[in-house]
C-alpha positions in Angstrom: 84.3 96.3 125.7 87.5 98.6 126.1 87.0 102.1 124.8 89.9 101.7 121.9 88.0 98.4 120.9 84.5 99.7 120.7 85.6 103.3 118.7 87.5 101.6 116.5 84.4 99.3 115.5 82.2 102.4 115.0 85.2 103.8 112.4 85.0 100.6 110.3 81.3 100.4 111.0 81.0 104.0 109.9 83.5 103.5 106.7 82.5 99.7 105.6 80.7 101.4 102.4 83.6 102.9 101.2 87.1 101.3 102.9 85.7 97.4 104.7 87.9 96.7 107.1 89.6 100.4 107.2 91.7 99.2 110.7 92.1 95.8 110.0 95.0 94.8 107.3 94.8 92.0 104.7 95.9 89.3 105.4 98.6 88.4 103.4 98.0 85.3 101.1 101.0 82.6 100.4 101.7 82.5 96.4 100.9 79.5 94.9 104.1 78.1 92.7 105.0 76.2 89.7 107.9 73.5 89.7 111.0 73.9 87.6 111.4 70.3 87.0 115.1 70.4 88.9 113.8 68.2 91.7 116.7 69.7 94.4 116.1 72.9 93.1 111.9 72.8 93.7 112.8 71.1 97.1 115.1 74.3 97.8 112.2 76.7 97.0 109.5 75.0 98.6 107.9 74.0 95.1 108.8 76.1 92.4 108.5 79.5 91.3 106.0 81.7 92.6 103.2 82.6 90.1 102.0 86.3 90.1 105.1 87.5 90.5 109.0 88.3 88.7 111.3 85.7 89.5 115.3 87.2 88.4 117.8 84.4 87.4 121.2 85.8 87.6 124.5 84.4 85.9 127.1 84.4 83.7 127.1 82.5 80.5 127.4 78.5 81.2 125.7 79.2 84.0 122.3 77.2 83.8 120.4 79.7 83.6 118.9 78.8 79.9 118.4 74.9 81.5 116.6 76.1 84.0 114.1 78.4 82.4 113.7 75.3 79.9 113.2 72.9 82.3 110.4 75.6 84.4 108.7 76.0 80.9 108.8 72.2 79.9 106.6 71.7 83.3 104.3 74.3 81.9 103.8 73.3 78.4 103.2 69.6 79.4 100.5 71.4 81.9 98.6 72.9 78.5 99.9 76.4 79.8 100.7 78.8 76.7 104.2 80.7 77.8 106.1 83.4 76.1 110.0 83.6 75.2 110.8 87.2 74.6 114.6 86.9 73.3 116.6 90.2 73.5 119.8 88.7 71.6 118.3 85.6 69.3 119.8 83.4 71.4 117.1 80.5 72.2 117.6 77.4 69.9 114.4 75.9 69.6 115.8 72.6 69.2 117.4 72.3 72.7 113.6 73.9 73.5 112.5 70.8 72.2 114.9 68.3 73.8 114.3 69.4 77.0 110.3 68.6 77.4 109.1 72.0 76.0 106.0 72.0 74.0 106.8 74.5 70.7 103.1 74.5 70.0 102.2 76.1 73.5 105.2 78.3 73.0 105.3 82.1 71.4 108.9 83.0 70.6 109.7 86.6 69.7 113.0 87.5 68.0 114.4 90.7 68.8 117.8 90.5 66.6 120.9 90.2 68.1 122.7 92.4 70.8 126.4 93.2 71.0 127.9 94.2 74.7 129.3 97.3 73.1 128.4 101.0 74.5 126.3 102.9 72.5 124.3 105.7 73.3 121.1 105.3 74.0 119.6 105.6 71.0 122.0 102.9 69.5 121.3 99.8 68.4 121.2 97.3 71.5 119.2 99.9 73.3 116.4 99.8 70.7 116.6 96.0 70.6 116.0 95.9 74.8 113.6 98.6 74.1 111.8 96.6 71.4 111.9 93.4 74.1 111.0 95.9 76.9 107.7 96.6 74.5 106.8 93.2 73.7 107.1 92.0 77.3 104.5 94.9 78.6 102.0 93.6 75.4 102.0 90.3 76.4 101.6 90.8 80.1 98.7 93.3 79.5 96.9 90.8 77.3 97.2 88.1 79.6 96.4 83.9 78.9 100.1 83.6 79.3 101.1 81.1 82.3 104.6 82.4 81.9 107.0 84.7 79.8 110.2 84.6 79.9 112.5 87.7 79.1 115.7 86.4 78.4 118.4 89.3 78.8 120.9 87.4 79.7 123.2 88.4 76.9 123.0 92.0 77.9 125.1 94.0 79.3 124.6 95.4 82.7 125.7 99.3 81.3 122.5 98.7 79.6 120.2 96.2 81.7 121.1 99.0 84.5 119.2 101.4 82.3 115.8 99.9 82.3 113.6 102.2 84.2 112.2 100.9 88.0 108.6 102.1 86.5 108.7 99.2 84.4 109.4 96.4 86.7 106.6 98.1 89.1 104.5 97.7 86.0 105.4 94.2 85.1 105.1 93.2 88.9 101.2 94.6 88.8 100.6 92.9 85.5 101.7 89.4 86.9 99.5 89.6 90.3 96.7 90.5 87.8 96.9 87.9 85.4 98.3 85.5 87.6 101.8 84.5 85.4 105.0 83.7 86.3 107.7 86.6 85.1 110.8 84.9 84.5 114.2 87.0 84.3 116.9 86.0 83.1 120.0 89.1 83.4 123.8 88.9 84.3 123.3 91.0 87.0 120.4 92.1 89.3 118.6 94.6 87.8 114.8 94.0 89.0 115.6 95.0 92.7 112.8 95.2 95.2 110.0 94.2 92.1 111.5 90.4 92.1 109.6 88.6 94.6 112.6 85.7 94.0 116.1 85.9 93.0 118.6 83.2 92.6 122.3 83.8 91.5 124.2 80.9 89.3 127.3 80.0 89.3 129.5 79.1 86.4 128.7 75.1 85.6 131.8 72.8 86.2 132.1 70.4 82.9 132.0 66.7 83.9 133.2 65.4 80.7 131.9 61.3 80.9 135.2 60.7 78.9 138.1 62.4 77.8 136.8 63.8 74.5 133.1 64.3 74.8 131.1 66.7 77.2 128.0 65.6 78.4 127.5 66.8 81.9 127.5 70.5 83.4 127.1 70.6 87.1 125.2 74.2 88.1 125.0 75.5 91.7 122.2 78.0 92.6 121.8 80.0 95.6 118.6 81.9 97.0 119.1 85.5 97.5 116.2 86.5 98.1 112.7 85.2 99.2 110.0 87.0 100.2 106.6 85.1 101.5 108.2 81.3 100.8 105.7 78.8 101.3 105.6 77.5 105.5 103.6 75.0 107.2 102.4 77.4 109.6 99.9 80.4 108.6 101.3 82.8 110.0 103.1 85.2 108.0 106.5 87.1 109.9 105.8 90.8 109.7 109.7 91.3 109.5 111.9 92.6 106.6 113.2 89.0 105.4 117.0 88.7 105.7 119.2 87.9 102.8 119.4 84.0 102.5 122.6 82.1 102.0 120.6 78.7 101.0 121.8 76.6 97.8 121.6 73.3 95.6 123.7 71.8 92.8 122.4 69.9 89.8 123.5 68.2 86.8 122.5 69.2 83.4 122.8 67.0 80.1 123.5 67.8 77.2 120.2 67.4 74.8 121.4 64.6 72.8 122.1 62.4 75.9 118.2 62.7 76.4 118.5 62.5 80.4 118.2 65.0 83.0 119.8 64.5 86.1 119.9 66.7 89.2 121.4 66.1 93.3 121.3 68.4 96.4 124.4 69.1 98.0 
């Protein structure tokens, strides 16, 4: 046996009470995920959203990002798992909830008033709303049973999504390998940085109007930022900072009184 072999198997032979496996690292273990329901979308993500971990979905308004979420949390519901909808600006309308698969029975809604995109200090209204949602999420996530919860800031503004200390999407990111839930993020802009294990940015949905007077279709292109671990055939995990990725899928959205969801890879 080599002299580097057999002294480093007395250091972890002399240490296996109190660090096992001091030299040797962890393998790292591939997330299990959850499907969003948007069949092009799952097939662009390897299966869904990872669980234990903060995905971030970024876009403007009319973006999908609202369908999307609804769609993931439909899949959930209709699994028996109880999810979470912390709503910064009052914004989710349990109806559409509804008409999109999700189960209001397995859901917890929480109202946190409305928001305006005005600047205020910090001690001004929309900050104590995000604060109040900021709260609520860190509650939940501590408690745990939740298979996901969603905190919907998308009608924030980034002056004040910017704002939102790194400490506390370090401490969400912890909570979600613990309990095992999805963290679902839904901002204008990135604000979760390195603490999102996915991130996907919208783009503004294109109105397909069936005929000349009624909307019913919204087509919704998403591209993957950034993904970190995606699920591989092989077992072997790259050591190597991931590079930025440049992947993307369109779908079609409904409206809710069409009662039909329809979605294509391009």
């Amino acid at each position: 046996m080599p002299a580097a072999t057999l002294l480093r198997a007395q250091i972890e032979a002399s240490l296996a009470g109190r660090i096992p496996s001091a030299l040797t690292p962890v393998p790292r273990t591939i997330r299990p995920v959850l499907p969003t329901g948007v069949g092009c979308v799952d097939t662009l993500l390897h299966g869904g959203l990872p669980v234990g971990a903060i995905t971030e979905i970024v876009g403007a308004d009319s973006s999908g990002r609202t369908s999307l979420a609804l769609s993931f949390l439909a899949q959930c519901t209709q699994a028996s798992r109880v999810c979470a909808w912390v709503d910064v600006s009052d914004a989710l309308h349990p109806e559409s909830a509804a008409a999109s698969g999700v189960d209001l029975a397995r859901l917890l809604w929480i109202r946190c008033g409305a928001v305006t995109n005005t600047i205020l200090p910090r001690g001004g209204k929309p900050w104590s709303r995000i604060d109040q949602a900021l709260r609520v999420t860190d509650l939940l996530l501590q408690a745990g049973g939740f298979g996901a919860v969603v905190l919907d800031m998308g009608s924030v503004a980034p002056e004040f999504a910017s704002r939102v200390p790194m400490a506390t999407w370090f401490r969400y990111r912890a909570a979600a390998e613990r309990t095992q839930a999805v963290i679902l993020l839904l901002t204008q802009h990135a604000c979760a940085k390195s603490s999102a294990e996915l991130l996907l940015r919208l783009q503004t949905g294109q109105p397909l109007p069936q005929t000349s007077t009624v909307l019913e279709k919204m087509e919704h292109h998403v591209e993957v930022v950034r993904q970190r671990f995606a699920p591989t055939a092989s077992k072997t995990v790259v050591m190597r900072k991931p590079v930025s990725s440049d992947r993307g899928t369109s779908w079609h959205s409904r409206a809710s009184w069409t009662g039909e969801t329809n979605a294509r890879t391009v």
